[in-house]
N, C-alpha and C positions, 0 to 999 in steps of 0.2 A: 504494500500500500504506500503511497506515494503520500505523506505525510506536509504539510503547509512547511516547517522547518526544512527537512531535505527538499523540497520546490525551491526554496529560496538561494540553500546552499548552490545546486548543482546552477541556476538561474547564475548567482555571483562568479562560480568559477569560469561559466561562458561567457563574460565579460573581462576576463585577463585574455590581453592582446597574447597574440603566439608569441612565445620566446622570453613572455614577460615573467622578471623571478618574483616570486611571491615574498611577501615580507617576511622577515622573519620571525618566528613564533617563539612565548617566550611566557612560562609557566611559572609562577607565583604560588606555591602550597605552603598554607601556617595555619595557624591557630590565633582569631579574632573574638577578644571576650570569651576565651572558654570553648570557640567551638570550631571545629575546621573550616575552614577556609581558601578559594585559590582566586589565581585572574589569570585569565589566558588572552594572550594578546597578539595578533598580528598587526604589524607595526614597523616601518625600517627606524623606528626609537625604541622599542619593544623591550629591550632588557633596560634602559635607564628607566622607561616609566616604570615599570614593575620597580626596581631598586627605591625609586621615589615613592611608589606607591607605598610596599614594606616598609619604608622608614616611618611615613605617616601610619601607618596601620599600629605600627610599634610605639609613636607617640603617646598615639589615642590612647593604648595599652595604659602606658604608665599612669594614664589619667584614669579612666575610668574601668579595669576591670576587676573583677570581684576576683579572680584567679591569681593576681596577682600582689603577693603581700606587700611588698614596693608600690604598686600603684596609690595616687592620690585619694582614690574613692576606699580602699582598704584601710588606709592608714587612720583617714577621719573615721571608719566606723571599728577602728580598733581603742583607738585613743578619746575619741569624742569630741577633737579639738583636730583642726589643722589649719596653719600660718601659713600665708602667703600662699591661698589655693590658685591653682591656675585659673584661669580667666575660661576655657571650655566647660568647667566643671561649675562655676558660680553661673554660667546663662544657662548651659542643662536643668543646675536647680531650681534657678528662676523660672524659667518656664515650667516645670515641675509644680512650682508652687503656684503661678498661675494656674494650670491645670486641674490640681487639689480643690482650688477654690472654686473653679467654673462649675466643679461636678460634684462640689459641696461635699466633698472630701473623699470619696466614692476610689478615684485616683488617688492612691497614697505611696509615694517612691519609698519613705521610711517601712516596706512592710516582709525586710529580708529576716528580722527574726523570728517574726510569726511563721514566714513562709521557712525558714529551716526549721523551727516547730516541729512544722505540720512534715516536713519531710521523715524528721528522722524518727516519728510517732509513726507514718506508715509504714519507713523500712520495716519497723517493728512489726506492724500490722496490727497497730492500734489507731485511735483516735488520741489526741492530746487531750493530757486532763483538766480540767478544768482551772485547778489553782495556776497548772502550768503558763494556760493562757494568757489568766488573768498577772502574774508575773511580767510576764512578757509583755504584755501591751504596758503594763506602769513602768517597762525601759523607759518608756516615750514615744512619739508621733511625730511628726511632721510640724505640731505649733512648737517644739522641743527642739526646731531648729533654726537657729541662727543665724543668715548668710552679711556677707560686707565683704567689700575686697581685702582687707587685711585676715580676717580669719571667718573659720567657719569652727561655729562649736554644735553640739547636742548635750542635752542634759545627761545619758549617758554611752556609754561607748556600746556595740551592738554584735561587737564582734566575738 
């Protein structure tokens, strides 16, 4: 079956003049926030975008992922406090906390220790207990946080 994608592909490659070299292809595989990741690229710039691309992707890293103990989003919810947050992570919150508000709190980015909770209560193949919940949620919320360009605190650490 002649699928709409391969129409396209075979479509593209009968528009390379005869003789003409195809760019060169140029495969990016990682791990972004936790999860795999690639960019496949034909391109006669092909490996420097990918190099640029991976560097940005490793940026972001250090900023926001949760897999990484170094990163800036790890560190604030380890300590409860972080100085001199980068500038991608205070407009993420920001909007974040616009967000919370629009949906009258429904949206809650503060909800990584309920939801490990809930996770490591169904490895188990329970339900979470009650007190444990209520524990949990008097960590704090989302009004619990902070933001200004100099720091970002919570009431307390989440990690």
């Amino acid at each position: 079956m002649l699928t709409r994608r391969r129409f396209l592909a075979i479509s593209a490659a009968g528009f390379l003049a005869p003789g003409a070299q195809a760019a060169p292809r140029q495969v990016w595989a990682g791990v972004a926030l936790g999860a795999r990741a690639s960019i496949r690229l034909d391109h006669p710039q092909a490996e420097a975008i990918a190099a640029r691309a991976a560097a940005e992707i490793f940026r972001l890293e250090g900023i926001f992922s949760l897999y990484r103990a170094d990163s800036a989003l790890s560190r604030l919810n380890a300590r409860a406090r972080l100085s001199a947050p980068p500038p991608e992570l205070l407009e993420c919150l920001t909007l974040a906390g616009a967000v919370h508000r629009a949906t009258g709190g429904l949206f809650d980015p503060t909800v990584q220790p309920l939801w490990a909770l809930w996770a490591e209560s169904a490895s188990a193949g329970n339900r979470p207990a009650a007190a444990a919940l209520a524990a949990t949620r008097a960590r704090g919320g989302w009004a619990d946080l902070r933001l200004d360009s100099g720091q970002i605190t919570m009431r307390a650490a989440w990690a």
